[in-house]
N, C-alpha and C positions, 0 to 999 in steps of 0.2 A: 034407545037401543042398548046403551050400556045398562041402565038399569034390568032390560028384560034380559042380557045378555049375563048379567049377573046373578040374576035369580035364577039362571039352569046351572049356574055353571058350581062347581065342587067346592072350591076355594071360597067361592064368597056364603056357599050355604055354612062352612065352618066358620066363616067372622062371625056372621049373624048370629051365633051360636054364644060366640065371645064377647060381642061387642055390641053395642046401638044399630039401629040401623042405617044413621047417614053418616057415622066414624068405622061401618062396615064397609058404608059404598066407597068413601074415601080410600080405606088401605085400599082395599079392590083395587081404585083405579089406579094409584102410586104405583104399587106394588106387583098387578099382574095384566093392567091390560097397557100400562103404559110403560113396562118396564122394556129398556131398552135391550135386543137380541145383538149378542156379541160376536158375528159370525167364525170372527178371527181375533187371537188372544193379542193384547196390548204389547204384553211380555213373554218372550220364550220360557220354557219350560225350564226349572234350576235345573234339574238331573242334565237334559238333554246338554244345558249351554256348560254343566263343571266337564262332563264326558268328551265334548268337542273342545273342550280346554286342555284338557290332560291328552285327548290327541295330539294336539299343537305342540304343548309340551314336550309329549314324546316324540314327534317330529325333530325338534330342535334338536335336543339330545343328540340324537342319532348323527345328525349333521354335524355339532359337534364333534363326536367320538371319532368321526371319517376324515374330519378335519385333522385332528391329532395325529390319529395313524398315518395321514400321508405328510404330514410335517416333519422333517428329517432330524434327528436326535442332534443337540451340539456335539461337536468331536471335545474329550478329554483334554488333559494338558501332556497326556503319556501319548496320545494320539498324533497330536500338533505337534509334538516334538520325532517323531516317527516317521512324519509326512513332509516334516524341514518345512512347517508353513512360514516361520518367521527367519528362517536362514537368510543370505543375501547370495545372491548367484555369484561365482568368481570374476566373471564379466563384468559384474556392478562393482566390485571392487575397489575402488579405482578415486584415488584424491581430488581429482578434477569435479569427477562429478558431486562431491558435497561442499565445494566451496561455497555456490551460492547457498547451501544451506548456512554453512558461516555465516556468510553476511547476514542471511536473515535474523540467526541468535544475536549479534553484537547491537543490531536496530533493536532487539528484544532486550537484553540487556541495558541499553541507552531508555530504554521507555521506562521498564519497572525501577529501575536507579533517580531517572528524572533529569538524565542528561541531556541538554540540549544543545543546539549546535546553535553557534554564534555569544554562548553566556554561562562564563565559569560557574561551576558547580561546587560547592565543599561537600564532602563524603567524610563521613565519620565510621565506626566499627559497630557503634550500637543503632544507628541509621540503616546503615549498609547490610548488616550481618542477617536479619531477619529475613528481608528480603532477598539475598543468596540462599539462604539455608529451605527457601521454598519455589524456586526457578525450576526450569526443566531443562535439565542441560544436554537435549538431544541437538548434536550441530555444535556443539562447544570443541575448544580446540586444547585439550588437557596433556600435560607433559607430567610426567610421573619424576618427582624432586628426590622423595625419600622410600624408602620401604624395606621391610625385613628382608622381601626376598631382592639381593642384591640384581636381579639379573630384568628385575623389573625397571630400573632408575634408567632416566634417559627415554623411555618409549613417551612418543608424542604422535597426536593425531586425532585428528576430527569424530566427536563422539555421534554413532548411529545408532547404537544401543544404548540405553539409559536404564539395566535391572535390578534387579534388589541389592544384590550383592555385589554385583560387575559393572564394569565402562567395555565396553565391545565400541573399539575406534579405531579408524583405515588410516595410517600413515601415508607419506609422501613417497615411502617405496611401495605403495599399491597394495599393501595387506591387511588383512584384518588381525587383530591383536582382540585380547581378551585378558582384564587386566582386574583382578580380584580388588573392592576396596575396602576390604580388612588390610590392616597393617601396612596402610600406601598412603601419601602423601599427594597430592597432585597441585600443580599450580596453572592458572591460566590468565590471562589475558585481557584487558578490555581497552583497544584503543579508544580514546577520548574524541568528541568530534570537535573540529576547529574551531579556536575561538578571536572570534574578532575584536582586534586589540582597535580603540575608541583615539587615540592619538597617537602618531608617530614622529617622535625626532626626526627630525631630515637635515637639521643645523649641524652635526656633528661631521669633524673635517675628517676620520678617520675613514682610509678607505678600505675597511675591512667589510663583511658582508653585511649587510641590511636589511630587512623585512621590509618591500616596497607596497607589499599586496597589502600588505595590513593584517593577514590571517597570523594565528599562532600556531603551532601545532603541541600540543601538550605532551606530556610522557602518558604511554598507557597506563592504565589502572592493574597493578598486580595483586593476585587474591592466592592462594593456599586453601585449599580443601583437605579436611581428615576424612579418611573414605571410611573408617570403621564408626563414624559419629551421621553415616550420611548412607547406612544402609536403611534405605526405605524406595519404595519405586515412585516415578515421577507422577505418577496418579495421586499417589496418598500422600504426598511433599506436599502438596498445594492446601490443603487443609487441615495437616497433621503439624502443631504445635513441636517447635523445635526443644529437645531436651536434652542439656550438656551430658556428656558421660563420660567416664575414667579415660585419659589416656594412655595406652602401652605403650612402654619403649619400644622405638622401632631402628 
């Protein structure tokens, strides 16, 4: 059947033309009675599948773009100051309420120092000094010792602002101060935690007072800060390499 079916048919009268007659039957039958009909393609068409790509594409796009537009611009630093976003209410004012922030700085303090409680410490300047010079002293408790402007010396109180230039800290008479540290001096504080003393005389006939409990209580730690060697904001302190500079009489 294939062979009569080949001799009418077009294709294989042209092999036969070209080729033998049983290397004609052969492609014949490879090539056109047994070739396989592909009703439906393996692979999408490139045009059709780059075109429906670059649709998607420009889908996205879009959604982006609508995304942006409704995403609200960040407000300025001219703006935030306009809108008092970082001001403190006059109500919040108030000494009480940042003591326990205190406490929290003096635990913070005690930790990056490597103060512990119950086991004397020695603190040196070149120990010590590094790690002051890179703290963040929001919650610190700073008394202004020296300064050019005479009218600054004496103001003391709990620091809530910590900015480039400035200590913004509430005293115990409930107000806020704003205290420049160019040309100011500050000194502050760090009581020591107790340490417990490993033996106690009890043999001594004098009856003056005693330490029965065993604790000690040490003198606090006094420090001085130059405010014009310490304009930097407490962000950039933490990673910003401490660098001596000139100091002016004050």
């Amino acid at each position: 059947m294939a062979t009569k079916l080949g001799e009418d048919h077009t294709a294989y009268k042209l092999l036969s033309r070209a080729h033998s007659p049983s290397t004609a039957q052969t492609i014949f039958k490879d090539k056109v009675v047994h070739k396989p009909l592909i009703l439906r393609p393996t692979s999408p068409d490139p045009t059709s599948q780059d075109a429906r790509a670059k649709r998607r594409l420009q889908r996205i796009r879009k959604k982006e773009h609508l995304r942006r537009r409704l995403k609200p611009k960040p407000l300025s630093a001219k703006e935030k100051r306009m809108l008092g976003i970082y001001d403190i209410p006059k109500e919040d004012q108030k000494y009480e309420i940042y003591e326990p922030l205190n406490r929290m700085w003096i635990g913070y303090m005690w930790e990056i120092l490597g103060l512990k409680e119950g086991r004397p410490t020695y603190l040196d300047a070149q120990a010590a000094g590094p790690k002051l010079a890179s703290a963040d002293y929001h919650g610190a408790e700073l008394e202004v010792v020296r300064s050019r402007c005479v009218g600054r010396v004496g103001c003391k109180g709990i620091v809530v602002k910590d900015t480039k230039f400035t200590f913004e800290m509430v005293t115990k008479h409930n107000t806020m101060k704003t205290v420049p540290k160019k040309q100011s001096i500050f000194r502050f504080e760090i009581p020591q935690p107790a340490h417990k003393l490993f033996s106690v005389d009890c043999t001594v006939s004098d009856p003056g007072p005693s330490n029965t409990s065993g604790n000690a209580n040490p003198q606090p730690l006094i420090f001085e800060l130059h405010g014009s060697q310490f304009e930097t904001r407490a962000i950039d302190r933490a990673t910003k390499k401490f660098k001596q500079k000139r100091l002016d009489d004050i």
